[in-house]
N, C-alpha and C positions, 0 to 999 in steps of 0.2 A: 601354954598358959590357959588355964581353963576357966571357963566366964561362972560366973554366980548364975543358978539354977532360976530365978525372975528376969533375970538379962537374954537368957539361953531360950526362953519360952517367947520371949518379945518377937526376937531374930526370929521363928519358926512360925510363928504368926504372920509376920511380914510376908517372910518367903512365901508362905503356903498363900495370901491372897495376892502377890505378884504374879505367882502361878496360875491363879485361877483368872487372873484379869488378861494373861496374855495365851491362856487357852477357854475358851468360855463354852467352847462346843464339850468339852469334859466334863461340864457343869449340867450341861444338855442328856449328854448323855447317861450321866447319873441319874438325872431325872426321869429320863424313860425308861431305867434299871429300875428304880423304885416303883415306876406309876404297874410296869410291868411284872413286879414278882408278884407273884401268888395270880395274874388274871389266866381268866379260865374264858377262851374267845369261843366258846361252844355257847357259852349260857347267853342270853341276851342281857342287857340293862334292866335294872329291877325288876329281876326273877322272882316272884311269887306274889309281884307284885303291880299294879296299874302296868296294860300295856305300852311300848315304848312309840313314841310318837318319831315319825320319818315322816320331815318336809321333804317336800320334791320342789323342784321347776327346771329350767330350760331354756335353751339360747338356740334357735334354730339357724344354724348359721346356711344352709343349701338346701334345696327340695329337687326331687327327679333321677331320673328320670320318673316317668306317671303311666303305666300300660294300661290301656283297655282289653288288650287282650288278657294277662294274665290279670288285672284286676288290682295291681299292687303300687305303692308307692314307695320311695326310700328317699331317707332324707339325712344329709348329716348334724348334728348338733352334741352342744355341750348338757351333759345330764348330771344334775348335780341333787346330792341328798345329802339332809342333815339332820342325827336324831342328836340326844345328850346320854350321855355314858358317865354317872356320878364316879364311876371308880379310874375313869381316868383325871378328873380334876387338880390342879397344883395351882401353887404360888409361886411368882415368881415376879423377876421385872417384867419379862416379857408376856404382851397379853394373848399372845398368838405364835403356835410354833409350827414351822414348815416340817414335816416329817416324810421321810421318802414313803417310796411305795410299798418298800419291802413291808414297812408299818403292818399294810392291809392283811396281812398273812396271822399276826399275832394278836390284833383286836375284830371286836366283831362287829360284823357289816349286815347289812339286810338281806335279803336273799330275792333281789328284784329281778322279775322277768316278764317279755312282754308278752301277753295276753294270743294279739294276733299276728306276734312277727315271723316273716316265713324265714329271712335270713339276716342279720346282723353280726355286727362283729365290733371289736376297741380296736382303733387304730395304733398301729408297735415302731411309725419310723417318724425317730429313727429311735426311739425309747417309748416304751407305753406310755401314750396320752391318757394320761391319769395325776391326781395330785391329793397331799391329805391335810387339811388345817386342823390343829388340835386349839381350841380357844380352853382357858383357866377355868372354865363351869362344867368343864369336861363335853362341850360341843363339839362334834366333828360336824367338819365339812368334807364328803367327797365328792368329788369331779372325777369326770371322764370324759372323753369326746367318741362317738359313737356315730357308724354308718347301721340304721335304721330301715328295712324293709318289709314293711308292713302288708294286710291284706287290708283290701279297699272293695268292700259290693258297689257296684256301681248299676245306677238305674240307665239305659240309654235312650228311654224314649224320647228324650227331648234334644237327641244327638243333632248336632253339633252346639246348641241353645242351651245347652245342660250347668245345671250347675252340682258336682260333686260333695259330697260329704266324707272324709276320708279318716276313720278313728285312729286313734294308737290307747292302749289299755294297757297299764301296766300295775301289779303290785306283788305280793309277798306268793314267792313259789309253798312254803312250808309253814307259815307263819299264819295261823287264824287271829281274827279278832279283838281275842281272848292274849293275846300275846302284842301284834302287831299293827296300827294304826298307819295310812300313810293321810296326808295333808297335804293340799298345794301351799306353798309359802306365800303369804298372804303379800305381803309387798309387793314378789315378782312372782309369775304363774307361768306364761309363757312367753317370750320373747321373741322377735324377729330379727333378725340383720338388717341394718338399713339398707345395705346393696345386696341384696338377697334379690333375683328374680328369675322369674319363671319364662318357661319359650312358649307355652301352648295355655296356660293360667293365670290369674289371677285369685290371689292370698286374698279374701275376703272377711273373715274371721277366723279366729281361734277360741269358741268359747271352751271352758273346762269346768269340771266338776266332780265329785267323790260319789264313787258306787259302790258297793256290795255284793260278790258274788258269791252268791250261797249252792256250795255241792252238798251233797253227803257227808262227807267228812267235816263239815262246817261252814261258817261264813270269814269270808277272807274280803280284806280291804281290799281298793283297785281305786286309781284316779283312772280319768277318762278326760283327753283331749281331742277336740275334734277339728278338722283343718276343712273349709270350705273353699272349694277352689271352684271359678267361673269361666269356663271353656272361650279362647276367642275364638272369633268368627273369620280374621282376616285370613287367614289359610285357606280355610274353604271356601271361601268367596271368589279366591284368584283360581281355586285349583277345579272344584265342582259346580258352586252355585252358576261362576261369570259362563265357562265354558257349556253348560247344559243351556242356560236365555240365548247365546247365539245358534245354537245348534236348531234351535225351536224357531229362532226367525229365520235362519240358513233355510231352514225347510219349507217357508212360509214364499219361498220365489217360485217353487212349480207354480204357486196359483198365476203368475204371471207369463210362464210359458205358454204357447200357442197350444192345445188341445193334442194338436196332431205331431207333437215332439213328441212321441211316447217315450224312448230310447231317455232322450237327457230329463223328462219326467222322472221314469222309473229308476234310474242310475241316482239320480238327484234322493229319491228317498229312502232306497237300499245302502249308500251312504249314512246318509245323516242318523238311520235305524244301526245300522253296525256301531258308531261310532258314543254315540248314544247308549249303546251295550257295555261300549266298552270303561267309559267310565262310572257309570252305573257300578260292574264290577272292580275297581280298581277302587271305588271310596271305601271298601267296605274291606279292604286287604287291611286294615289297622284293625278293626271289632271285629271284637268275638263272636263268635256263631250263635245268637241269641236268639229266641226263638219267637223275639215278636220285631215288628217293624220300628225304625227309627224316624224319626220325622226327618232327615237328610234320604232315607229309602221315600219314602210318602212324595217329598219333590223329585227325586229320579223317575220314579215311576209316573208322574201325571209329565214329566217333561218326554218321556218317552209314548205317552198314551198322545200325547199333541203332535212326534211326528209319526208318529203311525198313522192318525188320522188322518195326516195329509197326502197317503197312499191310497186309503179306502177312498179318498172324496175323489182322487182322480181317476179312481177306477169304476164309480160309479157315474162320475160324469162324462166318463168315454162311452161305458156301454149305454145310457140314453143320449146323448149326442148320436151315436152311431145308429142305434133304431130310430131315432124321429128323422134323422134324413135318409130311412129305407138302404143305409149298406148291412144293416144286419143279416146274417144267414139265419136261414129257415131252420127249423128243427127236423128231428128226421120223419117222423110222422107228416107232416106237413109235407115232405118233399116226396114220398113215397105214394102220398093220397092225387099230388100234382102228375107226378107219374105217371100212375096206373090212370088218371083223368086224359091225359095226352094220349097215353097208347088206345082208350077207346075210341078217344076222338080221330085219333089217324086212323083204326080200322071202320070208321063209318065213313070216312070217305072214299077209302080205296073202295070198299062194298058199291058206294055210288057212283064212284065212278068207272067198276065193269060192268054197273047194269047200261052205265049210258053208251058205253062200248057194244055190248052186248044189241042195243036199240040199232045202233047205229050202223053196223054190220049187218042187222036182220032187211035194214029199210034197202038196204045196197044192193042184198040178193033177192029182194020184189020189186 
């Protein structure tokens, strides 16, 4: 039996939106068939026209380790950018669509890299940490989560008291200007984890700000975040500072030995000088081989300049003690002059005493 051709179109209408109501992700993906034909992910957003604006910021979720030798820092955190792509824009109910990663391969993304990182990498387990929001003004949002190792100049003169400045610079590898803007996202810039903590630092601020860095080939956007970190002290205090003040009063008991203990005198301060050396060298196995003093070297060195001196003081108060009560030895000139004085004086008297021989034998034989 065949229906009337307005009956037949009703029933076909039904069906096709029961269909669409009990598969919605087909609906989805027509959408991104359509937002997708014809884009050309080479070109950026309005090509020939106003460059394309990329927010940045950031969620510092770890920091460290922190080397003073090699100078570096590495931290993990969420990096997220957002520019707007009018040619992906749509209508729909939905104001926001979750799009896989695969996305990232067929629309276009900024070409961000960091300025002074020595090693980084996106973390893959157990699926690349990454994610893409398409909002209906044609906004992307990308995320990624990223281990970060940066270079850090570090000043050390005011080692262990020091306070760090540690940059991270990031903007468009290929993108001048003229094409490319980046921006901190004005609401949030950079963020910290509230249990985020350091072993050897303290997070002090984070200021940020937009630079320009101009080569030859042009001027290229860059933000600039700077991490200032505040060195503690409690380490070195148990490990250098505590141990160096007793070493210095450890040395400070010869003056109470008896003079004539030379032996536990000088054992007393050929210790405490060895030992002395030895952590002197042992603070400095963390730094770098830098070619001017720390102020952690400035106190090693007057702590070892205090027990040296209490070797010189005993050694100069041995040899005048020992001359003011006449046990000093002569020197050789002195002793050779005493000498040659003795042996005259014994042959003047052997000489008088064969002349009185001589008398006295002559009176015997008259």
């Amino acid at each position: 039996m065949m229906l009337p051709p307005p009956l037949l179109l009703l029933c076909l209408f039904l069906v096709s939106c029961e269909s669409g109501k009990s598969n919605p992700h087909r609906n989805v993906s027509e959408l991104l068939d359509n937002l997708l034909r014809g884009y050309d992910n080479s070109v950026r957003p309005d090509f020939g026209g106003p460059p394309a604006v990329v927010e940045v910021d950031m969620v510092v979720r770890s920091m460290g380790p922190i080397s003073e030798v090699d100078m570096t820092y590495s931290m993990d955190c969420y990096f997220r950018q957002t520019w707007v792509d009018r040619r992906l824009a749509f209508k729909g109910s939905k104001e926001t669509l979750a799009l896989s990663i695969s996305m990232l391969k067929r629309i276009w993304k900024p070409d961000t890299y960091f300025y002074n990182g020595k090693q980084s990498y996106l973390h893959t387990i157990t699926t690349p940490n990454k994610f893409v929001r398409l909002y209906q003004d044609g906004r992307v949002l990308y995320s990624s989560r990223l281990t970060i190792k940066a270079g850090c100049p570090m000043n050390l003169e005011n080692f262990p008291m020091d306070t760090q400045r540690c940059p991270l610079k990031f903007g468009s590898f290929g993108y001048t200007t003229q094409d490319v803007l980046y921006q901190w996202n004005s609401a949030r810039k950079v963020s910290i984890a509230e249990d985020m903590k350091l072993s050897q630092f303290d997070l002090i601020a984070t200021p940020a700000a937009n630079q320009t860095d101009i080569v030859k080939a042009g001027e290229y956007s860059m933000l600039l975040v700077s991490f200032h970190l505040q060195r503690h002290m409690g380490n070195f205090l148990i490990q250098v500072y505590g141990p160096c003040i007793l070493l210095v009063v450890l040395s400070w008991v010869s003056f109470w030995l008896n003079r004539e203990a030379t032996a536990d005198r000088v054992s007393l301060g050929i210790t405490t000088v060895l030992t002395m050396t030895f952590l002197g060298l042992e603070a400095r196995t963390d730094l770098p081989k830098v070619a001017y003093p720390t102020a952690l070297d400035f106190f090693v060195f007057l702590s070892f300049a205090f027990i040296f001196a209490t070797i010189i003081q005993f050694a100069v108060v041995h040899y005048f003690t020992k001359y003011g009560s006449g046990e000093v030895y002569f020197s050789s000139e002195f002793t050779s002059d005493s000498d040659s004085s003795d042996s005259d004086a014994w042959d003047t008297d052997n000489a008088h005493s064969s002349q009185i021989c001589f008398f006295s034998n002559f009176r015997t034989k008259h």
